[in-house]
C-alpha positions in Angstrom: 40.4 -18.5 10.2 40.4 -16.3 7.1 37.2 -14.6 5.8 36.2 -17.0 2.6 36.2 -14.9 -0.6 32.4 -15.2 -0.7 32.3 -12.6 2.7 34.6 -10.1 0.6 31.5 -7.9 0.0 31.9 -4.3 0.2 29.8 -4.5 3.3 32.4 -2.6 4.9 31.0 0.7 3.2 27.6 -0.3 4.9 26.6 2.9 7.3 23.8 3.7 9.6 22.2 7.2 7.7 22.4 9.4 10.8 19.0 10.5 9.7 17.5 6.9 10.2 15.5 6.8 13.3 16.1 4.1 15.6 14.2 0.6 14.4 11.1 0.1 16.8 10.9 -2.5 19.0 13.5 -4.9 17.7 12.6 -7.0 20.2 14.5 -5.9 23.3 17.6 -5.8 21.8 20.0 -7.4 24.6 23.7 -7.7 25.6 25.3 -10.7 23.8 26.4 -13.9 26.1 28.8 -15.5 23.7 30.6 -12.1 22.8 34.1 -13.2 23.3 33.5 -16.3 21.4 32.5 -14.6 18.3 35.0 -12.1 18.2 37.6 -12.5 15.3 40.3 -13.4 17.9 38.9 -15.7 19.6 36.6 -17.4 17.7 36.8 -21.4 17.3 37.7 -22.7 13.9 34.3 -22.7 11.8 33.0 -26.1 10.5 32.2 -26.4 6.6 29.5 -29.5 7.2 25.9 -28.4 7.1 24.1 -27.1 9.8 23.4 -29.8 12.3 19.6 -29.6 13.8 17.8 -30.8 16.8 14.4 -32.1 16.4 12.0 -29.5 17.7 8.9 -30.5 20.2 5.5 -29.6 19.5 4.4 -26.0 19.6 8.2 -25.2 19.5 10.2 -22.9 17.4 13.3 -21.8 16.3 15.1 -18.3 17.2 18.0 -17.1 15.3 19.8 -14.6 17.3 21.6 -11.7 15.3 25.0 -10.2 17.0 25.9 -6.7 16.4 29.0 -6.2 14.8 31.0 -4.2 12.1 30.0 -4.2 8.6 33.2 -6.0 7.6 33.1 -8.9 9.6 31.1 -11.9 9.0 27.3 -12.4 10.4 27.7 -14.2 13.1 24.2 -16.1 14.6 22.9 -18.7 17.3 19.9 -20.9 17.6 17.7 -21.7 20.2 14.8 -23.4 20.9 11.6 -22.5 22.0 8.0 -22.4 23.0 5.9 -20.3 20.7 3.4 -19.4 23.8 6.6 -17.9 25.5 8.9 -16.4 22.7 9.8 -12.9 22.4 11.2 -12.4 19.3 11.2 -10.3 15.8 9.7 -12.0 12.8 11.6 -11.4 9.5 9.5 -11.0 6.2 11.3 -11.0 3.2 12.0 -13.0 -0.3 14.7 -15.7 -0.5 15.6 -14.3 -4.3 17.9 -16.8 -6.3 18.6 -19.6 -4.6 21.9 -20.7 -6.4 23.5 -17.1 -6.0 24.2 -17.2 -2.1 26.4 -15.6 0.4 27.6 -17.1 3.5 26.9 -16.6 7.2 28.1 -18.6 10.5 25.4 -20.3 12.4 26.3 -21.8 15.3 30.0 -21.8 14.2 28.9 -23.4 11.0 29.2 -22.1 7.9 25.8 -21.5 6.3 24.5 -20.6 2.6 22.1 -17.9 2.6 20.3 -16.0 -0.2 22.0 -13.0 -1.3 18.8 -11.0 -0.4 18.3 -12.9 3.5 22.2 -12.1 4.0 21.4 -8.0 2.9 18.7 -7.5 5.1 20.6 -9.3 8.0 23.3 -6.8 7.4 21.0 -4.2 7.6 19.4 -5.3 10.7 22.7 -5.4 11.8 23.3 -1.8 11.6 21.1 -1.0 14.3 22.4 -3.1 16.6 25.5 -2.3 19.4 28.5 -5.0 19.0 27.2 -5.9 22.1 23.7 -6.7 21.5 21.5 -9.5 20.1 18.5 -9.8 19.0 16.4 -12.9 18.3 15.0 -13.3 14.8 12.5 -16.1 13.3 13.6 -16.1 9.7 12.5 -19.8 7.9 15.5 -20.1 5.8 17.5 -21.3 9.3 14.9 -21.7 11.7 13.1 -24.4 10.0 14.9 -27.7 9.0 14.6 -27.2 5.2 15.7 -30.9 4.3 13.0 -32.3 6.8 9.7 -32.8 5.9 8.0 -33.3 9.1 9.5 -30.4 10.4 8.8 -28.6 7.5 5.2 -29.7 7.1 4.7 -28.6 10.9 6.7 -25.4 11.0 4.3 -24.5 8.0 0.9 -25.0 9.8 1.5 -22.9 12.3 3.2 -19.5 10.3 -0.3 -17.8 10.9 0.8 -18.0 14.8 4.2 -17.6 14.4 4.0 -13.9 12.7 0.7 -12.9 14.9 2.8 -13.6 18.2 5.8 -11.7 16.8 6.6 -8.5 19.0 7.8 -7.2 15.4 6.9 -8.0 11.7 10.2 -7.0 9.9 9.2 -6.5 6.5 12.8 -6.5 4.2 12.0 -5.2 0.8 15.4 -4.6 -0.2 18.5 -2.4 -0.2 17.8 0.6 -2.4 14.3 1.5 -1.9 15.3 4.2 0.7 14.0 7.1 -1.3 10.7 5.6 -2.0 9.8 4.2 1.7 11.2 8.1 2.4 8.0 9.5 0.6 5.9 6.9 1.9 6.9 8.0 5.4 6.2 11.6 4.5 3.0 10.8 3.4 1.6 8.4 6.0 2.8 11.0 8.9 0.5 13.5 7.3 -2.3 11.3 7.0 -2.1 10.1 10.6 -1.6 14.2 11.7 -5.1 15.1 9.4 -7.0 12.1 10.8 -6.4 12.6 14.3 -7.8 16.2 13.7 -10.5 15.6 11.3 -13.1 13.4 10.3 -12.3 14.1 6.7 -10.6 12.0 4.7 -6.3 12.8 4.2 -5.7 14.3 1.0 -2.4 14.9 -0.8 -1.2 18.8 -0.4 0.7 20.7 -3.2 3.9 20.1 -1.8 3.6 16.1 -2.0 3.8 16.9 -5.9 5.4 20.3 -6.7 8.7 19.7 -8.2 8.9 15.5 -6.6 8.3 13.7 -10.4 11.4 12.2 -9.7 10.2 11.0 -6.3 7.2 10.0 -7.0 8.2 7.7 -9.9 11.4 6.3 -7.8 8.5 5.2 -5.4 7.0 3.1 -8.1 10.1 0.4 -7.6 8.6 0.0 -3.9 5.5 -1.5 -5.4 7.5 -3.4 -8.1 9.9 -5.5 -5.2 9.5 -9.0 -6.1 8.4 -8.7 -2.7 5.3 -8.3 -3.5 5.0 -11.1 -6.1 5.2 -14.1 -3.1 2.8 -16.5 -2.3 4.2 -16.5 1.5 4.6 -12.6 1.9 0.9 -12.0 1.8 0.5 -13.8 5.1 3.6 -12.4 7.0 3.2 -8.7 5.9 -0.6 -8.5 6.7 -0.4 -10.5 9.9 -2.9 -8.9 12.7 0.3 -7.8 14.8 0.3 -4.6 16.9 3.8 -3.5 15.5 5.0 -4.1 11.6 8.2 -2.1 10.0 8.6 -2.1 6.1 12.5 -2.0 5.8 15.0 -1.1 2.6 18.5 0.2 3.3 18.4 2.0 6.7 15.0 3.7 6.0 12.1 2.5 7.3 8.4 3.2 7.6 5.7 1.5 10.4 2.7 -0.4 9.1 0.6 2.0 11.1 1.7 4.8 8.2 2.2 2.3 5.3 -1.6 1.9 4.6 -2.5 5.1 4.6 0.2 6.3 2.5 -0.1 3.9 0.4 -3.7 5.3 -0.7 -2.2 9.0 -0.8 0.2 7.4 -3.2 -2.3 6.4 -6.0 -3.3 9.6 -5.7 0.6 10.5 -6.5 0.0 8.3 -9.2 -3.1 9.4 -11.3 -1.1 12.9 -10.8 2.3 11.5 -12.6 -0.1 9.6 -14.9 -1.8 12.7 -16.0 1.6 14.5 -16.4 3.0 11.9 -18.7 -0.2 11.2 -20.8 -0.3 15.3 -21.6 3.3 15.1 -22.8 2.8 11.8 -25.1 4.6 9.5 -22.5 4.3 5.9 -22.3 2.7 6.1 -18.5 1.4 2.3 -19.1 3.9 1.1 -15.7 1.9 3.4 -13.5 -1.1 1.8 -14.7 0.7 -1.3 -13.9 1.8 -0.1 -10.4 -1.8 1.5 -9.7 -2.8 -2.4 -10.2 -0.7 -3.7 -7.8 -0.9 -1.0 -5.2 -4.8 -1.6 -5.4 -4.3 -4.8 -4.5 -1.8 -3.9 -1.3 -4.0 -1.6 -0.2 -6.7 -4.7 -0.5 -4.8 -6.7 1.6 -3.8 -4.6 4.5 -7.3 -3.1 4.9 -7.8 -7.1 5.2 -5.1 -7.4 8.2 -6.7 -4.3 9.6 -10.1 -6.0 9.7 -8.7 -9.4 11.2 -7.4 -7.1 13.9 -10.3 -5.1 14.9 -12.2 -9.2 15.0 -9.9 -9.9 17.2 -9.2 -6.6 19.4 -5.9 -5.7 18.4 -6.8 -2.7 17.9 -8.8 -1.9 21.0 -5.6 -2.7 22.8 -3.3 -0.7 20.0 -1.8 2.9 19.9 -3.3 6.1 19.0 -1.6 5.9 15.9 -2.5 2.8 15.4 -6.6 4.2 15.7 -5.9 6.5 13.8 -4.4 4.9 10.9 -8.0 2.8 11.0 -9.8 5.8 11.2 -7.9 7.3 8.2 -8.7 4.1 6.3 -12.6 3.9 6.8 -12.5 1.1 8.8 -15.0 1.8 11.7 -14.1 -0.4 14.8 -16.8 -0.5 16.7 -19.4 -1.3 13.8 -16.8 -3.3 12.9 -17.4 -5.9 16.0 -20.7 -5.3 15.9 -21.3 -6.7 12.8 -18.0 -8.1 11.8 -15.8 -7.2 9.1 -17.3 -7.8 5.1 -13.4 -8.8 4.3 -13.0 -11.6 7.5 -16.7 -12.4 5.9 -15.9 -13.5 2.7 -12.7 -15.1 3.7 -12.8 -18.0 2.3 -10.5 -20.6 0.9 -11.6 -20.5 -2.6 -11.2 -16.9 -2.8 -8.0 -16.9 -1.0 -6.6 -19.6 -4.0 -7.8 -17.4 -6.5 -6.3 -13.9 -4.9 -2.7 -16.2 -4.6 -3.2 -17.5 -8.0 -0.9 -15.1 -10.2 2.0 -14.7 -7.5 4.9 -17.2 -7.4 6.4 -20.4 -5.6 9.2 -21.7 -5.7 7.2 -25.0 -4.6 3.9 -25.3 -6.6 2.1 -27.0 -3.3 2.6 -24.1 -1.6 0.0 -22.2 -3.8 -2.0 -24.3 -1.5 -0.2 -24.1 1.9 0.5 -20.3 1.9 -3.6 -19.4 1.8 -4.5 -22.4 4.2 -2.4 -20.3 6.9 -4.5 -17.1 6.2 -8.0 -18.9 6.6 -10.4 -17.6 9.0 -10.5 -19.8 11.9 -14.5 -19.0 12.1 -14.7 -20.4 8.2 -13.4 -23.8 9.6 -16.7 -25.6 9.8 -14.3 -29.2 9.0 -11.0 -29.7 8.9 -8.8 -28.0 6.3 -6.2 -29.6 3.4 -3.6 -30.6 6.3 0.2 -29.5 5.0 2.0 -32.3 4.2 5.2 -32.2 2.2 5.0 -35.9 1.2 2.1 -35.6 -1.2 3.3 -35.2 -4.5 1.6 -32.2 -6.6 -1.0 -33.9 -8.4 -2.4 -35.6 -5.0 -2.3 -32.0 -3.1 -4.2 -30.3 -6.2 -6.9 -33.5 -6.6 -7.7 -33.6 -3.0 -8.2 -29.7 -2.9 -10.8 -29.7 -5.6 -12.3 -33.0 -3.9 -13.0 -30.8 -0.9 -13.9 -27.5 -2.5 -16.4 -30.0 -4.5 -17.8 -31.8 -1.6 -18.1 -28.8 1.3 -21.4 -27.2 0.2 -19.2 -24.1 1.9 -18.2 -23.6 -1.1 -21.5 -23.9 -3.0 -21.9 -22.9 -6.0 -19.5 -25.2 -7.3 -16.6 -22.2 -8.0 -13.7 -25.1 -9.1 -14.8 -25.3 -12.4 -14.7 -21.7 -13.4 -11.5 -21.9 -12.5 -10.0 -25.1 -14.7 -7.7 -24.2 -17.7 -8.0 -27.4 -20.4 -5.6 -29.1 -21.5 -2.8 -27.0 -18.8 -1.7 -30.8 -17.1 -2.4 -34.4 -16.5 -4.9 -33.5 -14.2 -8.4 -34.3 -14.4 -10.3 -31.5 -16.5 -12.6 -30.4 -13.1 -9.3 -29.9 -11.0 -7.9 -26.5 -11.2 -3.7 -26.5 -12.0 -2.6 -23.6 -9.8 0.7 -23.6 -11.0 -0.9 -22.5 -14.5 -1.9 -18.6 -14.3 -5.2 -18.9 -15.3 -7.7 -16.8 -17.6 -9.9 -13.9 -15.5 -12.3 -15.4 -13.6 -15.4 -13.6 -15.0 -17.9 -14.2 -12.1 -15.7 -12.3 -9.8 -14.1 -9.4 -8.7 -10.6 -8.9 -10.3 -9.4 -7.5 -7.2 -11.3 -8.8 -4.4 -12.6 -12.1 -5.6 -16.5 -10.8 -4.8 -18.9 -12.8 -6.6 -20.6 -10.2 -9.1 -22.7 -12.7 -11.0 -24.6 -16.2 -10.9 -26.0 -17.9 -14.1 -28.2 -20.4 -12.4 -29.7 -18.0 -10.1 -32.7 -18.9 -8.9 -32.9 -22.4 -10.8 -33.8 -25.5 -9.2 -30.8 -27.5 -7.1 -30.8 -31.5 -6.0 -30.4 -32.6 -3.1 -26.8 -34.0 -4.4 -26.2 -32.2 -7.8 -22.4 -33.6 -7.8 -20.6 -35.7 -6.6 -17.0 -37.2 -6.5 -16.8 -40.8 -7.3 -13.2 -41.3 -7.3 -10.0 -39.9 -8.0 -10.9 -38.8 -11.2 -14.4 -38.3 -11.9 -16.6 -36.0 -11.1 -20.8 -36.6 -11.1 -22.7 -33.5 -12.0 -26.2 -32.5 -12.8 -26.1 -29.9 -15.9 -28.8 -28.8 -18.4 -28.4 -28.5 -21.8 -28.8 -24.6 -22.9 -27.7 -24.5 -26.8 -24.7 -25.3 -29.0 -21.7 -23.0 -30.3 -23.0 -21.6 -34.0 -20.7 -19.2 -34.5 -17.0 -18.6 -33.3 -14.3 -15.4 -33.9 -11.1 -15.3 -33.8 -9.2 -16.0 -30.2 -8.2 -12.4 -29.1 -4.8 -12.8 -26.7 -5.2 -8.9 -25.4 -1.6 -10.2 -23.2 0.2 -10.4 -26.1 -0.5 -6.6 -28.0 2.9 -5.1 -28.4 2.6 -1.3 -26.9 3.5 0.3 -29.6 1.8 2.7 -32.5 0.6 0.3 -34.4 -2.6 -0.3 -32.4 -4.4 -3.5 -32.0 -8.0 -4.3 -33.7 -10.4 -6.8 -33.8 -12.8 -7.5 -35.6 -16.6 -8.4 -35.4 -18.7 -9.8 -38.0 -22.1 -8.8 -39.5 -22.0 -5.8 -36.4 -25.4 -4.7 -37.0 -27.5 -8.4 -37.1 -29.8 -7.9 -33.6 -30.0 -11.2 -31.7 -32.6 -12.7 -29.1 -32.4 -11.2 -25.8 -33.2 -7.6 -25.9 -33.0 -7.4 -29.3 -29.2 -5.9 -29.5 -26.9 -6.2 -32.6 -23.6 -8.2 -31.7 -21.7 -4.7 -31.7 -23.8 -3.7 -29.0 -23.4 -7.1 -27.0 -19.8 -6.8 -27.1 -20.2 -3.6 -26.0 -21.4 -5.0 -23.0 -19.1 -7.1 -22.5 -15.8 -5.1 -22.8 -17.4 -1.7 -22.2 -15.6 -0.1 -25.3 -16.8 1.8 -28.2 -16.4 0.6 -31.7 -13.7 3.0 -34.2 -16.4 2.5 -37.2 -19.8 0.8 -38.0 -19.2 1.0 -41.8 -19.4 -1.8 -44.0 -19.9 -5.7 -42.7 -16.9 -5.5 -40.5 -16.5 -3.5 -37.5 -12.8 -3.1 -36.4 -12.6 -1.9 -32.6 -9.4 0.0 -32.3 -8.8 2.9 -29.5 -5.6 3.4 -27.8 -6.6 4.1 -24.8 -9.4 1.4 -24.3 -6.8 -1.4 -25.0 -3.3 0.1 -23.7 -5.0 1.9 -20.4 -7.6 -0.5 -18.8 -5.9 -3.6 -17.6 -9.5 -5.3 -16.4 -10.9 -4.9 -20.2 -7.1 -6.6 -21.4 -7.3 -9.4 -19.3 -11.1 -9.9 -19.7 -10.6 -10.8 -23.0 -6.8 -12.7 -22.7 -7.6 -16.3 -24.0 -11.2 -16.2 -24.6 -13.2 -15.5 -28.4 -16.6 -14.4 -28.6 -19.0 -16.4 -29.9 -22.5 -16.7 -31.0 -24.7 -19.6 -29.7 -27.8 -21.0 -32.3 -30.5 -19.1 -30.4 -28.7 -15.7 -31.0 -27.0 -15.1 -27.5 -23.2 -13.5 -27.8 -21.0 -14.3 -25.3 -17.4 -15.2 -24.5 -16.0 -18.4 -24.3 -12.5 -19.9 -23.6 -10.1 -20.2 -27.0 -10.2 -23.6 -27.3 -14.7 -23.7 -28.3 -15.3 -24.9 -31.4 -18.3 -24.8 -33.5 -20.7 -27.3 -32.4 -20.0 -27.5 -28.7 -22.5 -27.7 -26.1 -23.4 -25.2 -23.7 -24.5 -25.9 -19.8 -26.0 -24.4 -17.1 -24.7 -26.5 -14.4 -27.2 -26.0 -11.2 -26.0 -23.8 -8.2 -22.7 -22.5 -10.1 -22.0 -19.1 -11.4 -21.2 -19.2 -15.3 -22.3 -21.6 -18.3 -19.7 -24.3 -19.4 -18.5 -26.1 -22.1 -18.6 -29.5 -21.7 -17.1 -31.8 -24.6 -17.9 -35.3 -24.5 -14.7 -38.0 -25.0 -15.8 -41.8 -24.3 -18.7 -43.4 -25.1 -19.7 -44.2 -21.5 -21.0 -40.6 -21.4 -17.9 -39.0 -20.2 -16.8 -35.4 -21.1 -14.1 -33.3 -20.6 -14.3 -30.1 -19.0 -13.0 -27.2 -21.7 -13.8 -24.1 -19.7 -16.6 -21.2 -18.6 -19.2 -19.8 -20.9 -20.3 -15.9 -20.4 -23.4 -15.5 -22.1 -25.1 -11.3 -22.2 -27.9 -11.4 -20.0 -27.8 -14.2 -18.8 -25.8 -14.3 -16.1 -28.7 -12.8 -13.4 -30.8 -15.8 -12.8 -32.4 -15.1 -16.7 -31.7 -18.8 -17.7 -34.8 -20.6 -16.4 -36.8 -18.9 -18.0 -34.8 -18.7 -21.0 -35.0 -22.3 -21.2 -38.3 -22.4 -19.6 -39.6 -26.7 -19.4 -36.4 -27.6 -22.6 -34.3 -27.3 -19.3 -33.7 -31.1 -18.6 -31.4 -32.0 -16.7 -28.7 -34.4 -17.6 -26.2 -36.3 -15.8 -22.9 -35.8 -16.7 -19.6 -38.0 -15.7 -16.4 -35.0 -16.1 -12.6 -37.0 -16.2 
């Protein structure tokens, strides 16, 4: 049968760099059984319907084997079934990428349409391989049933086990990163090498910088793979696995060195961000990149700590220790105490750490964290992953249960609510909307960092649910909006010359708390400095306060600052109006805005309130006995 146009790819060119060290632990790669029948010659005729699947059993999986081959000839792969106690196999991480621009493959002598990206990194793989090996793959594009939703909704709920119980997590970032996963290599080697022979801490040396500008900045397109913008990829590429590869091309680097060259690299960074900034350069993408490295680094130091809690690594390499060591992480006080980041892994800060990467299904904004929950924070059953609820019935029943497990105490959901972003009910978070900052929490690490009602009386039942779309809470009354500025959307500055301002209003009039003036209040809450305090206006306007320091940007995205009747200044979401009522809301983190819509006492949730100090526990006695509490019905 001949080749359909679709396989004419120049894959032919495809080459094996001779300075590529063999892959690791590909899973025993092994001599192929149906050889003869996939070679060109003999091969049947290839069928054009779709994929034909057998039901799987319970606690079974999927393999995809891989056959070595030329470059130039199809990818030729089998399935088999099963059980996930007993498989060995390699699990492949990567992104599907455009779904409608595919290449094809053979599957079981059936033609099959994979993503261009799944079909490169097979390719890849491939190269490794003998024409007379295999080597069996988990990849979820082929080994789950993708038009069945029972299979689907199973295969799902048990990725967490499926990746951990991989011999190898194959990490595919894509085919031209070789140069950058090159460095990366470079770097984590030495780090391993200067922690195995010292307890200080690895630090670049002069020749990881001398004359490598053009390395170091090709290794920023590592960190901007669309890779790393996946709700699912979190899970797969931190999975507590003894052995991990990040692939692009044929050059590779093991997890055991990613992680620590990964925090070298920032140090790379703030270098080339120095360099550029002394010679005028736009160096706002490594600020960028430093953001999302950050958060990498975040993340695997996470996986390390799920695998000390569970002994990986008393089992693991030397190198594998040492990497920990070279990170900070300290095993044994580790187990003795546990790990601060399995501690605070929760589900509500899981949803908020997924919250600004991307599905392709919006319910698995939900389904992608559940995997990654800490068995030890299961006190009740989870949100069980079921394809057949629509959207809105997923996204209800999780705020239902985030409201009703005093787990989750203080009530976090409604910090988290964007008005007017759906048809949902105000007090259920959309998290297909990217939301504003959460300002009682760590950008990075979603750590609580403040608590409004702190040390103020709680009921026994201060909310409640009473049906699908109501929610019963006790609040208290704290002031009304007097004063409102204009809505400052930091998101949207152009980076340009001509700067962005903004403007406060009578800068010098103190107000209650502390006696500060507004200008210094807002101080306090960006942590800028004013460009003039002439005049009645005060325009705040620095370069390098609003262009450099993304936390202060987004801060600020969507929000005004406004001035409550008692004299507080605080911010508030874009949508406040004079006249709106300000609550404390007993056992939850911020103030709110609540805006009442029916006469039946109903009101409508419009966002968070950050009021200057505060947000310690400073409200009860700010409000001293006026604090009465009121019961509120939110729709």
């Amino acid at each position: 049968m001949a080749i359909p146009s679709e396989l004419d790819e120049p894959f032919s060119k495809l080459v094996l760099d001779p300075s590529s060290p063999p892959l690791p632990l590909l899973t025993k790669p092994k001599k192929s059984p149906l050889l003869t029948l996939f070679t060109r010659k003999s091969a049947p005729p290839v069928q054009t319907t779709p994929l034909p699947y057998t039901p799987l059993k319970l606690n079974q999986i999927r393999l995809v084997n891989l056959h070595g081959g030329p470059p130039s000839t199809p990818i030729t792969l089998t399935t088999e079934t099963t059980p996930l106690s007993s498989a060995e196999y390699t699990a492949l991480s990567y992104v599907w990428g455009d779904p409608s621009d595919t290449l094809l493959l053979h599957v079981n002598n059936h033609l099959f349409h994979a993503t261009r990206n799944l079909h490169s990194a097979l390719q890849h793989i491939r190269l490794f391989l003998k024409s007379s090996q295999v080597v069996p793959l988990w990849i979820d594009a082929i080994s789950i049933n993708q038009a069945d939703t029972t299979e689907r909704s199973q295969q799902v709920s048990q990725m967490r086990e499926i990746y951990t119980s991989a011999d190898l997590v194959l990490t595919w970032l894509g085919p031209d990163l070789a140069p950058g996963l090159t460095y990366l290599r470079e770097l984590g080697d030495h780090a391993l090498a200067v922690s195995q022979n010292s307890k200080e801490p690895p630090k670049l040396l002069p020749s990881h910088v001398k004359d490598r500008y053009t390395t170091i900045r090709e290794t920023v397109r590592v960190f901007q793979s669309t890779y790393w913008n996946r709700v699912w990829t979190v899970q797969e590429y931190t999975a507590p696995t003894d052995f991990g590869v990040f692939l692009s091309g044929t050059a590779w680097v093991d997890r055991t060195a990613f992680l620590p060259a990964t925090i070298l690299y920032t140090q790379a960074l703030h270098w080339l961000r120095d360099g550029l900034r002394r010679r005028g350069a736009d160096a706002s993408f490594v600020d960028a990149t430093l953001a999302r490295v950050k958060k990498v680094v975040h993340d695997l130091k996470m996986s390390y700590a799920r695998m000390v809690e569970s002994n990986h690594l008393i089992r693991a390499s030397d190198e594998t220790r040492a990497s920990s060591k070279a990170e900070g992480i300290d095993q044994g006080e580790s187990r003795r105490r546990g790990t601060p980041m399995v501690r605070r892994f929760n589900l509500i800060s899981l949803l908020l750490r997924f919250r600004d990467l991307q599905a392709t299904d919006p319910r698995d904004r939900i389904y992608a964290p559940l995997n990654l929950l800490h068995h030890g924070a299961r006190k009740k059953p989870v949100i069980a992953i079921n394809y057949s609820l629509t959207v809105q019935q997923l996204y209800t029943s999780v705020a239902k249960y985030l409201s009703e497990d005093r787990d989750y105490w203080p009530l976090s959901i409604l910090e988290i609510c964007r008005f007017g972003s759906s048809d949902l009910p105000s007090w259920v978070p959309d998290w297909q909307v990217l939301p504003r900052k959460v300002l009682s929490r760590d950008v990075t690490t979603g750590e609580q960092v403040v608590c409004a009602s702190k040390g103020y009386p709680v009921d026994a039942e201060p909310w409640r649910v009473l049906d699908k779309t109501r929610l019963q809470i006790t609040a208290v009354q704290v002031d009304a909006v007097a004063e409102t500025w204009e809505t400052f959307d930091a998101l949207s500055v152009p980076r340009t010359k001509s700067y962005p301002t903004y403007t406060l209003k009578n800068p010098g009039e103190r107000y209650a708390t502390g006696n500060k003036t507004v200008l210094e209040a807002f101080h306090g809450l960006a942590g800028i400095e004013p460009r003039s305090e002439d005049g009645e206006e005060v325009e705040i306007y620095r370069q390098e306060d609003w262009h450099r320091n993304p936390s202060i940007m987004s801060r600020f995205n969507r929000r005004r600052l406004i001035r409550i009747k008692r004299g507080l200044v605080g911010l508030a979401p874009a949508e406040a109006v004079q006249g709106d009522k300000v609550w404390l809301v007993p056992g939850t983190n911020m103030f709110y805005i609540f805006r009442p819509v029916l006469d039946d006492g109903s009101h409508t949730l419009i966002g968070e309130v950050y009021l200057q100090d505060l947000m310690h526990g400073e409200a009860r006695e700010f409000l001293g006995f006026a604090g009465k509490q009121t019961v509120i019905t939110l729709v």
